[in-house]
GUDREN-949811 format. One record per atom (N, C-alpha, C, O): residue number from 1; residue in one letter; atom name; x, y, z. Coordinates in steps of 0.02 Angstrom, whole numbers, plus 32768, in hexadecimal, padded with zeros to 4 digits. Example, Ala and Ser with C-alpha at 12.3 -4.5 7.8 and 13.67 -1.06 7.14 Angstrom:
<rs>
<r 1; "a"; "N"; <8294; 7EE4; 8186>>,
<r 1; "a"; "CA"; <8267; 7F1F; 8186>>,
<r 1; "a"; "C"; <8294; 7F5B; 8186>>,
<r 1; "a"; "O"; <82C8; 7F5A; 81A7>>,
<r 2; "s"; "N"; <8282; 7F90; 8162>>,
<r 2; "s"; "CA"; <82AC; 7FCB; 8165>>,
<r 2; "s"; "C"; <8285; 8002; 818A>>,
<r 2; "s"; "O"; <829E; 8039; 8192>>,
</rs>
This chain:
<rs>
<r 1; "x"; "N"; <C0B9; CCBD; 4C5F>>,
<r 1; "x"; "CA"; <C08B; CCBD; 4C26>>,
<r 1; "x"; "C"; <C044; CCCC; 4C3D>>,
<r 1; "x"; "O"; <C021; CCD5; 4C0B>>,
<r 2; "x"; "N"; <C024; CCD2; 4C70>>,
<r 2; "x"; "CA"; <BFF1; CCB8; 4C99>>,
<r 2; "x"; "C"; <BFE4; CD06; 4CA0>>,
<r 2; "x"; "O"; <BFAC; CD16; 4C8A>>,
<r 3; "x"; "N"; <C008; CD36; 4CB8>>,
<r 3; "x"; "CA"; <C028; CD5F; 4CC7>>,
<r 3; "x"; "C"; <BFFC; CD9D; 4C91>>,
<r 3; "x"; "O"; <BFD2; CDC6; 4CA3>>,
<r 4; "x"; "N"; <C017; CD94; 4C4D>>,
<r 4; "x"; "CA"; <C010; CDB7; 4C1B>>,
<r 4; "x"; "C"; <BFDB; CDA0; 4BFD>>,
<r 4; "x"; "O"; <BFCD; CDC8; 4BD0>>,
<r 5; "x"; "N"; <BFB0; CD6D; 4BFD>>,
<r 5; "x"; "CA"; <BF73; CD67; 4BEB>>,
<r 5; "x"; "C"; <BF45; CD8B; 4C19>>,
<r 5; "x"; "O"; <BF1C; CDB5; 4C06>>,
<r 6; "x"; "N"; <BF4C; CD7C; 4C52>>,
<r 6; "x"; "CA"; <BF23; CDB9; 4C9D>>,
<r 6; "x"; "C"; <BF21; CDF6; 4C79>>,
<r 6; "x"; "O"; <BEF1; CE0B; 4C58>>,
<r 7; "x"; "N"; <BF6E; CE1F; 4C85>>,
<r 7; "x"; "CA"; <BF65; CE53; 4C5F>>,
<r 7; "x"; "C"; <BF32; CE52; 4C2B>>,
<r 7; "x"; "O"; <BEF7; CE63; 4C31>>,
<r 8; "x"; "N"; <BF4C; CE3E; 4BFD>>,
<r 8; "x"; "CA"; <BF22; CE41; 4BB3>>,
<r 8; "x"; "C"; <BECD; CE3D; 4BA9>>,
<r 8; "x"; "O"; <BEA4; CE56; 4B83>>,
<r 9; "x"; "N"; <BECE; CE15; 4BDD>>,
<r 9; "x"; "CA"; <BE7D; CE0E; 4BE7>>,
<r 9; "x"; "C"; <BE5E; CE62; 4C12>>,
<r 9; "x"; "O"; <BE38; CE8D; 4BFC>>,
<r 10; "x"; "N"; <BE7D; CE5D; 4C4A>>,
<r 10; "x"; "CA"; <BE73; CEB3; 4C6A>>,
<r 10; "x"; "C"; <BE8C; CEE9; 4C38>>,
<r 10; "x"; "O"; <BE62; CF16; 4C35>>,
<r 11; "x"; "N"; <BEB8; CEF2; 4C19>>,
<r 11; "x"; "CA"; <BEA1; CF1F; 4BDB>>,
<r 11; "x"; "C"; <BE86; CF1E; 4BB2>>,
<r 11; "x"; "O"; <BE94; CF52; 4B94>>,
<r 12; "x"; "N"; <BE5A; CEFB; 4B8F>>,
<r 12; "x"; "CA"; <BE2F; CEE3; 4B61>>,
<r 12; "x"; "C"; <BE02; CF0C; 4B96>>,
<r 12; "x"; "O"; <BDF6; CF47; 4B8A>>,
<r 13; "x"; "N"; <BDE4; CEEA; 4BD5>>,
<r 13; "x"; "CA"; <BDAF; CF15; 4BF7>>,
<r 13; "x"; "C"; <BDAE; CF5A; 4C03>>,
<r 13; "x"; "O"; <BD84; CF84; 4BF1>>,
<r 14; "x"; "N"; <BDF0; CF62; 4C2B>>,
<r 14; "x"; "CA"; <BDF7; CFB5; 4C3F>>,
<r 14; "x"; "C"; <BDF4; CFF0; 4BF2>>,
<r 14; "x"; "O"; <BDD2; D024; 4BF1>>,
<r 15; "x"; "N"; <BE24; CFD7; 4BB2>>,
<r 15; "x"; "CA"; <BE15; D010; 4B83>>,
<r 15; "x"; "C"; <BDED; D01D; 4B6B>>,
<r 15; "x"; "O"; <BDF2; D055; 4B52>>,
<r 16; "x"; "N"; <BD9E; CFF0; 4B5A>>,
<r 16; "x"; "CA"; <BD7C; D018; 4B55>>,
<r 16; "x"; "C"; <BD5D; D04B; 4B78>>,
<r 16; "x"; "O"; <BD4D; D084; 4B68>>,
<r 17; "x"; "N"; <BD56; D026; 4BB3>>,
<r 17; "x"; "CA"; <BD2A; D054; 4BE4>>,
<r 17; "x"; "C"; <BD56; D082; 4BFB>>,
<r 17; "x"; "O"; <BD37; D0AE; 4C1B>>,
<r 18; "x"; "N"; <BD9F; D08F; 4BF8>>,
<r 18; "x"; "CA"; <BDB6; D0CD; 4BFB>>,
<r 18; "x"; "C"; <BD8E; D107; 4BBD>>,
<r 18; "x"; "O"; <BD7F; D142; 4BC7>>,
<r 19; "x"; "N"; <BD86; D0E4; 4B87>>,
<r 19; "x"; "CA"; <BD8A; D107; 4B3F>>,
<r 19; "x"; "C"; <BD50; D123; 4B49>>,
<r 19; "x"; "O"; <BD49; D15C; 4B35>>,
<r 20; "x"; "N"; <BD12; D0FD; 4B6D>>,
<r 20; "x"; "CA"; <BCCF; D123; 4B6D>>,
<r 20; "x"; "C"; <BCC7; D152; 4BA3>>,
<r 20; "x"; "O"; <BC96; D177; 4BA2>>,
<r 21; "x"; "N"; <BCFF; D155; 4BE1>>,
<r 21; "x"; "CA"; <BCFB; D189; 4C1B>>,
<r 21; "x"; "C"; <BD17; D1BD; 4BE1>>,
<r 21; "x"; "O"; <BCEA; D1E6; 4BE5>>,
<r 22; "x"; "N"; <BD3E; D1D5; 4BB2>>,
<r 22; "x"; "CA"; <BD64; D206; 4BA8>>,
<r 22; "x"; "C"; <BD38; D220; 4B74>>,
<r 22; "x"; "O"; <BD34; D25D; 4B6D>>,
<r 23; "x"; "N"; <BD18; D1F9; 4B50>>,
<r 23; "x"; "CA"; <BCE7; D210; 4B1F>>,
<r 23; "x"; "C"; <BCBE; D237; 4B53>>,
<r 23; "x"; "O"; <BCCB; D273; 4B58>>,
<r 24; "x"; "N"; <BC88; D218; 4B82>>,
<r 24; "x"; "CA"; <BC56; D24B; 4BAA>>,
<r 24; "x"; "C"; <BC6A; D277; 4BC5>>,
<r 24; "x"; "O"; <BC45; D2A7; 4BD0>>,
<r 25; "x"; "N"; <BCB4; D276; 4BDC>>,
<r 25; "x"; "CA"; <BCD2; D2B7; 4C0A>>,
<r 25; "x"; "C"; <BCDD; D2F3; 4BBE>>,
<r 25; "x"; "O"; <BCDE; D331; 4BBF>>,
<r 26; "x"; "N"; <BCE5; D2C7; 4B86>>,
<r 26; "x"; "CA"; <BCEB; D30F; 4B5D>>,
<r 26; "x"; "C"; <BCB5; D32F; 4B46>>,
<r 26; "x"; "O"; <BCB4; D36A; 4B35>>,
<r 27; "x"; "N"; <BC6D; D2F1; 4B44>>,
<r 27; "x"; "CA"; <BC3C; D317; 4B39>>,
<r 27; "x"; "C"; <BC19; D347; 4B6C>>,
<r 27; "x"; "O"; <BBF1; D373; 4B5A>>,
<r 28; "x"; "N"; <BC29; D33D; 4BA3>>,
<r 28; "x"; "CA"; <BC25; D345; 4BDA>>,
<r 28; "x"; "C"; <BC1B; D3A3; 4BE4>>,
<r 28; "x"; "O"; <BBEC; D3C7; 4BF3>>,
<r 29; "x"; "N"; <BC6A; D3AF; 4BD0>>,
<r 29; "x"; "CA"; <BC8E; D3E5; 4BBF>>,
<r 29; "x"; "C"; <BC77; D404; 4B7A>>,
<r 29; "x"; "O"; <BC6F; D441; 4B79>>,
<r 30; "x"; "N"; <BC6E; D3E7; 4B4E>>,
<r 30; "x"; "CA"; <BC5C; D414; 4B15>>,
<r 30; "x"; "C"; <BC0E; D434; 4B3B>>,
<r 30; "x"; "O"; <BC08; D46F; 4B4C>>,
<r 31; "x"; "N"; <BBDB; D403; 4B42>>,
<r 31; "x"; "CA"; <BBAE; D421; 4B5D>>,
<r 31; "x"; "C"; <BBAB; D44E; 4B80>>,
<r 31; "x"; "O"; <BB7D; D477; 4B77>>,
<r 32; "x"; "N"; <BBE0; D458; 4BBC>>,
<r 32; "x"; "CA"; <BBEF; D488; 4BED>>,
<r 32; "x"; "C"; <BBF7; D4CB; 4BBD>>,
<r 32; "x"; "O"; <BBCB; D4F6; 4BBE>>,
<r 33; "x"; "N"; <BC2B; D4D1; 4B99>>,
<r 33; "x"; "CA"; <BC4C; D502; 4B74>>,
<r 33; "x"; "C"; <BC16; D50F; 4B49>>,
<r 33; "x"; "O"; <BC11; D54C; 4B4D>>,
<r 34; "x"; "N"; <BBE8; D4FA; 4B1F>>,
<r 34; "x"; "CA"; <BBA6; D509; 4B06>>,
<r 34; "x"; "C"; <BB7C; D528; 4B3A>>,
<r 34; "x"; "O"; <BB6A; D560; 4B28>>,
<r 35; "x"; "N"; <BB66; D518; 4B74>>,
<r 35; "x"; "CA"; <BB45; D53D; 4B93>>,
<r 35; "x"; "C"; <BB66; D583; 4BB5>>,
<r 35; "x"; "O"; <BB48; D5B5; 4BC6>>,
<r 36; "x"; "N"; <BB8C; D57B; 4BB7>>,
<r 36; "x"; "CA"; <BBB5; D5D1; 4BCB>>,
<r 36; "x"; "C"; <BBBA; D5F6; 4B7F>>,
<r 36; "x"; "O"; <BBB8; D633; 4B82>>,
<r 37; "x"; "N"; <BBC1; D5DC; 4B3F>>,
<r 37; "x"; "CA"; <BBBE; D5FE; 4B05>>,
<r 37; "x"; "C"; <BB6D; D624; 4AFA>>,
<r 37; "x"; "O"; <BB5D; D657; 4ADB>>,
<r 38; "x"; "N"; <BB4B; D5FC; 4B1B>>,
<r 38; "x"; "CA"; <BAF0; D60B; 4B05>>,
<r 38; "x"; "C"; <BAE2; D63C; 4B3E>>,
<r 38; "x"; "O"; <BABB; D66C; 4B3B>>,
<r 39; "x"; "N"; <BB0F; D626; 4B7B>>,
<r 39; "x"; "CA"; <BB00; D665; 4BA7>>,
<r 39; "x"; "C"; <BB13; D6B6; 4B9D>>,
<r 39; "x"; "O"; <BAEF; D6E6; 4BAD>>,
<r 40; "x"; "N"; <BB54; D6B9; 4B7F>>,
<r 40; "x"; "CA"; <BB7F; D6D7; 4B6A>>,
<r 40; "x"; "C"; <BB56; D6F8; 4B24>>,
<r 40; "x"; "O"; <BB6B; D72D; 4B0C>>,
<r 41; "x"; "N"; <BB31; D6E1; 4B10>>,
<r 41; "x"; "CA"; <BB14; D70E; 4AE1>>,
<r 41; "x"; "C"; <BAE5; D720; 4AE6>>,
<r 41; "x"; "O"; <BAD4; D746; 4AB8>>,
<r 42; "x"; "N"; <BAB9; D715; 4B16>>,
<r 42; "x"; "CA"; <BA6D; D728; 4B33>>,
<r 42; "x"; "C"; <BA87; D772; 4B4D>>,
<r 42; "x"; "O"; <BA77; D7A7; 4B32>>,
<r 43; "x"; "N"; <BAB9; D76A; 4B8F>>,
<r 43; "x"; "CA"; <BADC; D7AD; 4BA2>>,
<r 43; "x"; "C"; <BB01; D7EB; 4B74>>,
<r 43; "x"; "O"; <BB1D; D81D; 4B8A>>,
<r 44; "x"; "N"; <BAF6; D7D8; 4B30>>,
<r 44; "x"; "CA"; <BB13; D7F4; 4B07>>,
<r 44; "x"; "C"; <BACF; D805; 4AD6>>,
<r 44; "x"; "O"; <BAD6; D824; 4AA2>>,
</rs>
């Protein structure tokens, strides 16, 4: 029983802060892909 409250408590911690690494890695990337779009049209 001891067992599954541990757990429960370490996922309570770890999913958010997974949830906010995946959010910045996508903003991350959109930004990236925006700046090659703005480059991409200057050369054009």
């Amino acid at each position: 029983m001891v067992v599954v409250i541990v757990v429960a408590i370490i996922a309570a911690i770890a999913i958010p802060s997974y949830t906010q690494y995946i959010e910045r890695k996508d903003v991350a990337i959109a930004k990236q892909e925006a700046q090659k779009i703005a480059t991409e049209l200057e050369r054009f």
